[in-house]
N, C-alpha and C positions, 0 to 999 in steps of 0.2 A: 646656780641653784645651790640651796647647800646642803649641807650633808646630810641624807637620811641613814635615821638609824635604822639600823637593822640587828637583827638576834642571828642569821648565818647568814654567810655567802658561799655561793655555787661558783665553781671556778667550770666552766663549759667553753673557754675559748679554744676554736681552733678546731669543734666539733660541731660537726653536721646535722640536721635533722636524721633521726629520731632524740641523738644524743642530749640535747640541754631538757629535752622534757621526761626525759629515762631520768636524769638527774632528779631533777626538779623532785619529780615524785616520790624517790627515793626519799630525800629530804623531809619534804611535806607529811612524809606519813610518820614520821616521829616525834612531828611539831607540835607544839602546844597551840591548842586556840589562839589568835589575836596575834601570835608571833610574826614578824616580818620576815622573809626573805630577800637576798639579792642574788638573782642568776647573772653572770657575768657572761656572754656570749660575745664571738663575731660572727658567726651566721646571721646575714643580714634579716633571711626568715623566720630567725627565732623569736622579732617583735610579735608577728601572728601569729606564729605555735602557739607563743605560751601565754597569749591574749585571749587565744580559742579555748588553749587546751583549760584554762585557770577559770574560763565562763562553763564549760560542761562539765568542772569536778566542782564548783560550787565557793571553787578559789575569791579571793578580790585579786583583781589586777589594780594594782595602782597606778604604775604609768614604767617608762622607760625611758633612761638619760642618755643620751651619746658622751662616751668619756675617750676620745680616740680613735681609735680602730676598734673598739670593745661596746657594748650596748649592755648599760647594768638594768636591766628587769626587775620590778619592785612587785612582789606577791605577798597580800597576808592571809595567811590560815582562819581562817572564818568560822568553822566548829570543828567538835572532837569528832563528828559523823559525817566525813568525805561522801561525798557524792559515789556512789560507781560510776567510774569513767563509761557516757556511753557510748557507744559502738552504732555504725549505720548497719542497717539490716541486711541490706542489699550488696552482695560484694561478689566478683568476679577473678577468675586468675587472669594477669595475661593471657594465658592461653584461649582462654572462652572469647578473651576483646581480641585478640588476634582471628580467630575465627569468624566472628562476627564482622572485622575490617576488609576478609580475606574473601568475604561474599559481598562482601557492597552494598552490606546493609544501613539505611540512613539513620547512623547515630553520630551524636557530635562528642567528639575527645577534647575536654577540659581539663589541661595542663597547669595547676595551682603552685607550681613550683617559682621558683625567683625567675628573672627574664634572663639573667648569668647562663642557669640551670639549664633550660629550653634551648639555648643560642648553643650550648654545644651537644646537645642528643636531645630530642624529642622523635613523639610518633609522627611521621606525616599526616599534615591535613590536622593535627591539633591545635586547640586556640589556645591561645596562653591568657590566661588572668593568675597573675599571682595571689597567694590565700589575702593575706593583706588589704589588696584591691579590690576583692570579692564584693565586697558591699557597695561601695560606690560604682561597679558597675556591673551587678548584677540585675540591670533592666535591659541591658544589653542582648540575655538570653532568653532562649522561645521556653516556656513553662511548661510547653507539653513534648518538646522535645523528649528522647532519649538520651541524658548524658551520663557518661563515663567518666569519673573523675579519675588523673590520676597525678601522683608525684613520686618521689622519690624510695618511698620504700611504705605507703599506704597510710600514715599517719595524717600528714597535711591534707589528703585526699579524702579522708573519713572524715576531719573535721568540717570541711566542704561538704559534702553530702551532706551531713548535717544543715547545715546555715542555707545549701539550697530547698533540701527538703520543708525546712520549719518556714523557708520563705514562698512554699505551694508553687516546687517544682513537682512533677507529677511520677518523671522516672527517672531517677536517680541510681548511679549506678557507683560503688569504692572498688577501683582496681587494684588487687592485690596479690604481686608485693612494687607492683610498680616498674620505674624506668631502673631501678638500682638492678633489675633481671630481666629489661628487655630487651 
């Protein structure tokens, strides 16, 4: 591929979610219309962050190159009136999903974190779909279910709520602040 231009690059490698999208926006919000970005991640999860995060501020995603070990993310600023980032309604502490686990009550725990993530700390009895995956196998999940989304520290997990809500999941639930304090 060759080289796109771009007006700035994001240097985020080596940091984790929330990180490349705390950046991102940072940036973004002193960008001119039409401007391009390049975020430079290795968080293999930062494709879907900032695929999700760039569809709910009103961003274009353009696409994402593997250069390495490094993944350059290609965003252009679309107008001078950003979206408000939005937020799912619905959101719970650990503590409330912990209480609610701790009575045996039939909810399903929806782990959107990478499969890395899950393989070394997860809640038991969580299913793992990483954000990513979300879409292609999101017929997999019951629509009337009760789920509880969570990941690493409530970002990837709010953008999920989203994507299942708008897709006529019925109870939806953002665990916050996630596995980063379970």
């Amino acid at each position: 591929m060759e080289n796109i231009k771009t007006d700035q690059v994001i240097d985020a490698k080596g940091l984790a979610c929330p990180m490349p999208i705390v950046r991102t926006k940072k940036v973004m919000k002193d960008l001119d219309p039409g401007k391009v970005v390049e975020v430079q991640a290795t968080d293999k999860g930062s494709t879907a962050d900032i695929k999700a995060w760039s569809q709910s501020t009103g961003h274009q995603y353009l696409g994402t190159v593997e250069d390495g070990e490094a993944l350059k993310h290609y965003l252009r600023k679309v107008s001078g009136e950003e979206k408000e980032e939005k937020k799912h309604p619905d959101v719970v502490t650990n503590e409330q999903l912990r209480a609610k686990l701790d009575s045996n009550e039939d909810v399903l725990v929806l782990d959107v974190r990478e499969s890395a993530e899950y393989a070394f700390n997860h809640i038991p009895g969580a299913e793992s779909i990483a954000l990513g995956e979300l879409e292609e196998k999101i017929a997999e999940l019951n629509k009337e279910a009760e789920i509880y989304v969570v990941c690493r520290t409530g970002n990837r997990s709010d953008l999920a709520a989203q994507k299942l809500t708008e897709a006529g999941f019925k109870h939806v639930v953002n665990v916050v602040p996630g596995m980063s304090e379970w």
